[in-house]
C-alpha positions as CSV (number, residue, x, y, z in Angstrom):
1,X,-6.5,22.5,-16.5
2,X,-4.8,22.5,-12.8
3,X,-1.2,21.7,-14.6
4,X,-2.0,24.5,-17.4
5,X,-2.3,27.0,-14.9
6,X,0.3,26.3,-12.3
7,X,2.3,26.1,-15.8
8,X,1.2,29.0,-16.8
9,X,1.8,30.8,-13.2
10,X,5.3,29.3,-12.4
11,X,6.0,30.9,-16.5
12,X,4.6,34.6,-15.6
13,X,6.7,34.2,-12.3
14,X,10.2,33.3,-13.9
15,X,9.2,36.2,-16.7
16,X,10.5,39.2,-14.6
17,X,13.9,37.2,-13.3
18,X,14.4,36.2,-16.2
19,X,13.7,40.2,-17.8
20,X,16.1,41.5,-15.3
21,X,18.5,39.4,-16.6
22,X,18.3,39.9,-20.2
23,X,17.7,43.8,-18.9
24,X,21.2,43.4,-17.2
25,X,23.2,42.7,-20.7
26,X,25.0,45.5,-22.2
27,X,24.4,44.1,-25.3
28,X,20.8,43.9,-25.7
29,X,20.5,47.7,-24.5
30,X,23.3,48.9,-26.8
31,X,21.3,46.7,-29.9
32,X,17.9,48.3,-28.4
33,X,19.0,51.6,-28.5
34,X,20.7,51.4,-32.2
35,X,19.2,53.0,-35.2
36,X,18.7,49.3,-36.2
37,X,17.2,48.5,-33.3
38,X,14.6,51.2,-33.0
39,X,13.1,50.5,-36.4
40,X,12.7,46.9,-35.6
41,X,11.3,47.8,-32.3
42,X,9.3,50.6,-34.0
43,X,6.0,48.0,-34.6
44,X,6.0,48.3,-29.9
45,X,5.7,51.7,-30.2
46,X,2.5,52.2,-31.5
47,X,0.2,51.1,-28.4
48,X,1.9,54.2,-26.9
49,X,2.2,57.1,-29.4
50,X,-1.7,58.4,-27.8
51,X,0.0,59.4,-24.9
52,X,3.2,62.1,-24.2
53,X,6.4,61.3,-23.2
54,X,6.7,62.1,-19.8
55,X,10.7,63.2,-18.8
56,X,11.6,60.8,-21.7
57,X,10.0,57.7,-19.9
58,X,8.0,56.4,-22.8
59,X,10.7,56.6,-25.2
60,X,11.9,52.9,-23.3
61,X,8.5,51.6,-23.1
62,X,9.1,49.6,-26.6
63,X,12.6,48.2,-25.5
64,X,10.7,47.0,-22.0
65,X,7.8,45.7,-23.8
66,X,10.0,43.6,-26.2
67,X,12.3,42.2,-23.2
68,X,9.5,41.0,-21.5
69,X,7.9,39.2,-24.6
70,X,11.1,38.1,-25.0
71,X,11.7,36.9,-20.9
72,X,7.6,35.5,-21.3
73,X,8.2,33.3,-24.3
74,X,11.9,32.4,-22.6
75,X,10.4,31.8,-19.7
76,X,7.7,29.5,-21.2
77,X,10.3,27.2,-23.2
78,X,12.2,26.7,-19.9
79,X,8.0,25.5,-17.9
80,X,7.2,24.0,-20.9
81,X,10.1,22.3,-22.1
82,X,11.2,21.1,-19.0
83,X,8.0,19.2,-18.5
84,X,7.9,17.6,-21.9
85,X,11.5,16.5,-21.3
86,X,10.7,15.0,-17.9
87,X,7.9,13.1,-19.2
88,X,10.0,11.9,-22.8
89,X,12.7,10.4,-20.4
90,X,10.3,9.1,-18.3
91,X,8.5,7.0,-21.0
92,X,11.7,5.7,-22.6
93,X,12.5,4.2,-19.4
């Protein structure tokens, strides 16, 4: 359980490095703010149609929502991966 959770910490650290990166591309905002883009993202939307858009600040909420699911589970392959690696090459030696 103590590896799971300094896993699990060290992933929800590297999540918002990671999401400034990916945040960072042109590409992902220009694909985000698409026609295309906002009916894929339209299913992160719905958490926050209850509440006004304040000055236009909810209409990125979706886009950030998705980046960081997006940064979590990249962030979690790169914790997780690197562990299962380490101990593969480790037993094959």
């Amino acid at each position: 359980m103590k590896r799971f959770l300094l896993r699990f910490a060290a992933t929800v650290v590297l999540t918002f490095p990671i999401g400034w990166v990916l945040g960072s591309l042109d590409w992902f905002w220009t694909l985000a703010k698409s026609p295309v883009g906002h009916q894929v993202l339209g299913w992160a939307a719905k958490p926050f149609e209850p509440f006004e858009p304040l000055d236009g600040e909810n209409y990125d909420n979706p886009v950030v929502v998705v980046m960081l699911v997006f940064s979590f589970a990249i962030a979690a392959a790169v914790v997780w991966g690197s562990s299962a690696l380490y101990r593969v090459k480790h037993r094959s030696n």
